[in-house]
C-alpha positions in Angstrom: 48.2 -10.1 7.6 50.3 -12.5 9.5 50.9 -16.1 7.9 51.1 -19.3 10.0 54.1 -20.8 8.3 53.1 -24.6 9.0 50.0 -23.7 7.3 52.0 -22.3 4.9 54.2 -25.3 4.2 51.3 -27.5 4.1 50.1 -25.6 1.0 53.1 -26.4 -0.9 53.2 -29.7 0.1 49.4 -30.2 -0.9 50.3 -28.3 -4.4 53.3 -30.9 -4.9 51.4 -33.9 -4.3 48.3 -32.9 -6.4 51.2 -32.0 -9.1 52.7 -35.4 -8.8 49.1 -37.3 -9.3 48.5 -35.2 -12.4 51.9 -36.2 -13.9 51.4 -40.1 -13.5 48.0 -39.5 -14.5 48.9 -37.7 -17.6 51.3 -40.8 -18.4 49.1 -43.7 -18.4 48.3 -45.5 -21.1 45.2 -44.5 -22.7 43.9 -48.6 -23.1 44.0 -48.6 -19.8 41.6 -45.6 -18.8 39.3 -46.8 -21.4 37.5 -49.2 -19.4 37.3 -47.2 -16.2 35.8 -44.5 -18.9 33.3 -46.3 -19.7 32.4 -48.1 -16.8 31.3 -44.6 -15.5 30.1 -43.1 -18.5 27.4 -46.0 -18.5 26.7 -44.6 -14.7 27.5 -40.8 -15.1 25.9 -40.5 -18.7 22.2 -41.0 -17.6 22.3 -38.8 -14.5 24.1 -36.3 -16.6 20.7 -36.4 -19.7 18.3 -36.3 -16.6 20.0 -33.0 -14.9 20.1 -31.4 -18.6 16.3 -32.3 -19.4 15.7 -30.9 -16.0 17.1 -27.5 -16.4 15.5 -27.3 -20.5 12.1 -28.2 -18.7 12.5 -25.5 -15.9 13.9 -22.6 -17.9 11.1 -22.9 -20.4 
């Protein structure tokens, strides 16, 4: 199987970037993610209940 090597390189770059977002993600402060927490756990939470009450009612 022949390799393209741009598509190749592009790979690495897309695995170094993702890298580099989990690092400064990793390092913020945890006050600071709180509120974006739960900002969306007040929006993801309910959705989240409905899908699980959904399954538990279908696989009964």
């Amino acid at each position: 199987m022949h390799k393209n090597k741009k598509t190749s390189v592009t790979g690495i770059i897309i695995t170094i970037v993702i890298l580099i977002i989990i690092v400064i993600i990793s390092n913020i402060k945890i006050q600071d993610v709180t509120y974006v927490e739960n900002a969306l756990g007040v929006v993801i939470m309910p959705i989240q209940n409905g899908l699980t009450y959904l399954k538990n009612w279908i696989s009964r």
